[in-house]
C-alpha positions in Angstrom: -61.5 -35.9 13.3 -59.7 -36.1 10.6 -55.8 -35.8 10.3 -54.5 -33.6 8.1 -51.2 -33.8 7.1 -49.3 -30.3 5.9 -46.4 -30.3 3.5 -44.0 -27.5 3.7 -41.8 -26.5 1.2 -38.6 -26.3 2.4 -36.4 -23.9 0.1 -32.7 -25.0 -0.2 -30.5 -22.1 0.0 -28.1 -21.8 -2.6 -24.6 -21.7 -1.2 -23.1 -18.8 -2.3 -20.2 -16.9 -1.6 -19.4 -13.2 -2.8 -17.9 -13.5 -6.2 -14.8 -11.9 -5.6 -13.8 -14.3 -2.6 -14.8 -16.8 -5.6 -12.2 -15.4 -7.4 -9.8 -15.3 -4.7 -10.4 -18.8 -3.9 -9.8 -19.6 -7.4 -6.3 -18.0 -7.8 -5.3 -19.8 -4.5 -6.1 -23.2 -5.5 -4.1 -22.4 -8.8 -1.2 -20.6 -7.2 -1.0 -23.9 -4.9 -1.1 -25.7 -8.1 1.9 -23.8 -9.6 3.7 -25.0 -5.9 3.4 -28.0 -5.8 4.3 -28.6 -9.6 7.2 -27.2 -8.7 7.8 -28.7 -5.9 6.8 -32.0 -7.4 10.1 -31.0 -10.5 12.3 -30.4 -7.9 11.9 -33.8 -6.2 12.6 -35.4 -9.9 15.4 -33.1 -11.0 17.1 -33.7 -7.7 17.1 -37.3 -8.0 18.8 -37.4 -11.6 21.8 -35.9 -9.8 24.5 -33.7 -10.6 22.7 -31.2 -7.3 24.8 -28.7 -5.7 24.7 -29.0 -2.0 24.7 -26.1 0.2 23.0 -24.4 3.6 19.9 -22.8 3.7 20.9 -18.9 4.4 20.1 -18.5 8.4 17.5 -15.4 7.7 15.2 -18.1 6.2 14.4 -19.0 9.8 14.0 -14.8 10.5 11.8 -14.6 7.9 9.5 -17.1 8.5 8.9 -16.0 11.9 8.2 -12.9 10.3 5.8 -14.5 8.3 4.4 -16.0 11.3 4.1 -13.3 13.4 2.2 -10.7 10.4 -0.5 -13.8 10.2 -1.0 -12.8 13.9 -1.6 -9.4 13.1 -3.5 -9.7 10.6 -5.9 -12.0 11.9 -5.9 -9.3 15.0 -6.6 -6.4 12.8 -10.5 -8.7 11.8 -10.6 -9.2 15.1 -10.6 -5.5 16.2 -12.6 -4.9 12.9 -15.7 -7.0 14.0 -15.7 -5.4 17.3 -15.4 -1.8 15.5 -12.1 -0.8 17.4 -11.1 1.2 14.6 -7.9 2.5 16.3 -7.0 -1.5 17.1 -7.8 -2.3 13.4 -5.3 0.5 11.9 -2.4 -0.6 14.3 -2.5 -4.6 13.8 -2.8 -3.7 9.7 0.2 -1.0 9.9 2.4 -4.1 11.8 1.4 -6.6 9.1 1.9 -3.7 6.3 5.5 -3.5 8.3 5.7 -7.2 8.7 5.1 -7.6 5.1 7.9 -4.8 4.0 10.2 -6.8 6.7 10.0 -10.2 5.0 10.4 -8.9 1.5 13.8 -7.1 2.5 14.5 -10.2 4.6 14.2 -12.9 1.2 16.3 -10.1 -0.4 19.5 -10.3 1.9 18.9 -14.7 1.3 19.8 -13.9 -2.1 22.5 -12.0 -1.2 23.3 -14.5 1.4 22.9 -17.6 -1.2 25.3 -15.2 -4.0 28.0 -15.4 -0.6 28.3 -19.1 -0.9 27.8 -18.9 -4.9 24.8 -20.4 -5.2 23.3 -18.7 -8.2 19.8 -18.5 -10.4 21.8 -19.7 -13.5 24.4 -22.7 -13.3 23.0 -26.0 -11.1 19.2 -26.5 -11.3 19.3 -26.7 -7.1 20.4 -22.9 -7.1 17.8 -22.5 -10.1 14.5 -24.3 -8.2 15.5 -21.9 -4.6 15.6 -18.7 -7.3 12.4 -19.7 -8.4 10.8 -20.7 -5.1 11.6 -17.7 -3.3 11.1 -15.4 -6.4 7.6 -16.3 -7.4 6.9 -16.4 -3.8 8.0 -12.8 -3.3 5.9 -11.7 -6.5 3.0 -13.1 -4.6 3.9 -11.2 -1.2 4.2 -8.0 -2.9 0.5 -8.3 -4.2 -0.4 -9.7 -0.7 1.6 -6.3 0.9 -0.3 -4.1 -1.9 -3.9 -5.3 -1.0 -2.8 -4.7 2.7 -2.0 -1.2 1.8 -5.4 -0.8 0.4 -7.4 -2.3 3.0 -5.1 -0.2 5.6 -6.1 3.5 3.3 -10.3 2.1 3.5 -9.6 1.1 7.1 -8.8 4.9 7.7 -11.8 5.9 5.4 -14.3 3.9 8.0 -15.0 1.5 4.8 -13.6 -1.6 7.1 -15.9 -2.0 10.1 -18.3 -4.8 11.6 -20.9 -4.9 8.8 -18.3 -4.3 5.9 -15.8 -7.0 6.6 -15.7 -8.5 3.0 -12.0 -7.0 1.3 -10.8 -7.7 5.4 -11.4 -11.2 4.9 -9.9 -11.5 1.5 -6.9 -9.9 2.7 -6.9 -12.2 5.8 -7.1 -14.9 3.8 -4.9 -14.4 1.2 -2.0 -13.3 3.6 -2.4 -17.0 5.7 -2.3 -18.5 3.0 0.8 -17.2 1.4 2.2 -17.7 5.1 1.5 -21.2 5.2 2.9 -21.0 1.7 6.1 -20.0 2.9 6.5 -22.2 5.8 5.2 -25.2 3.7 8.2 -24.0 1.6 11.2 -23.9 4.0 10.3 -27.0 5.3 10.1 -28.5 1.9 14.1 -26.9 1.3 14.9 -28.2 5.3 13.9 -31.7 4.1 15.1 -31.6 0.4 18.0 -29.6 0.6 
């Protein structure tokens, strides 16, 4: 009896991901980029000197449990998406919406706070760098609490569900990330402050 011997093509799948998680991919490794560039100036500039010292407003410690606790929510609104609890889904993305709103008012009253003890955007390059830091970072939250805002409107048009998860993850995604962002942040002005 003669053996035969079979050959089977074994086709590789690609890997592949949806283009527009790609994309998002993409703007978080540069937006990381633009971070730690910026960190990476501050850490120079601070060692030439002339640095104002001063304390870290107290509502930086609100907000980033803030922060903390809408990564929670979001990550419970996929959770209640994948088991189709459409009711569970709307009420952990209004909190993060909410959550969102809260931290954005919250880095507002830090600049007021940081005017109080006349630390200002133009004058020492310490003031300058928090500006900046908390700024940009804000600009970025505001897209994050836009996109939350329209993933909350198609959660309410049954567009988010179990087998439609794709602008959910995105928006999961993209909101851990910019709260990592943030804490990675605060402890970076805790330490180098």
């Amino acid at each position: 009896m003669e053996s035969e011997l079979k050959y089977i093509d074994i086709v590789e799948q690609p890997i592949s991901m949806h283009p527009k998680k790609f994309a998002l991919w993409l703007f978080l490794v540069t937006v990381l980029m633009v971070f730690a560039a910026l960190t990476s100036a501050y850490i120079v500039r601070q060692a030439e000197g002339n640095w104002l010292e001063y304390e870290l407003p107290e509502i930086f410690w609100i907000t980033s449990g803030i922060v903390a606790l809408s990564s929670i929510c979001v990550q419970a609104a996929y959770f209640a998406a994948k088991k189709d609890n459409f009711l569970g889904l709307r009420i952990w993305m209004i909190l993060t919406v909410l959550l969102g709103i809260a931290f954005l008012v919250g880095q507002w009253y830090s600049w007021v706070a940081l005017v109080d003890r006349e630390v200002f955007f133009v004058g020492n390059p310490a003031g300058s760098f928090l500006y900046v830091f908390t700024g940009l970072h804000a600009l970025h939250l505001i897209s994050g609490v836009i996109f939350l805002i329209i993933v909350l409107i198609s959660t309410f048009r049954y567009k988010v569900h179990s087998q439609a998860l794709n602008t959910l993850e995105m928006v999961t995604t993209y909101w851990h990330f910019l709260g990592g962002l943030w804490l990675y942040l605060f402890l970076f002005l805790l330490l180098n402050h």
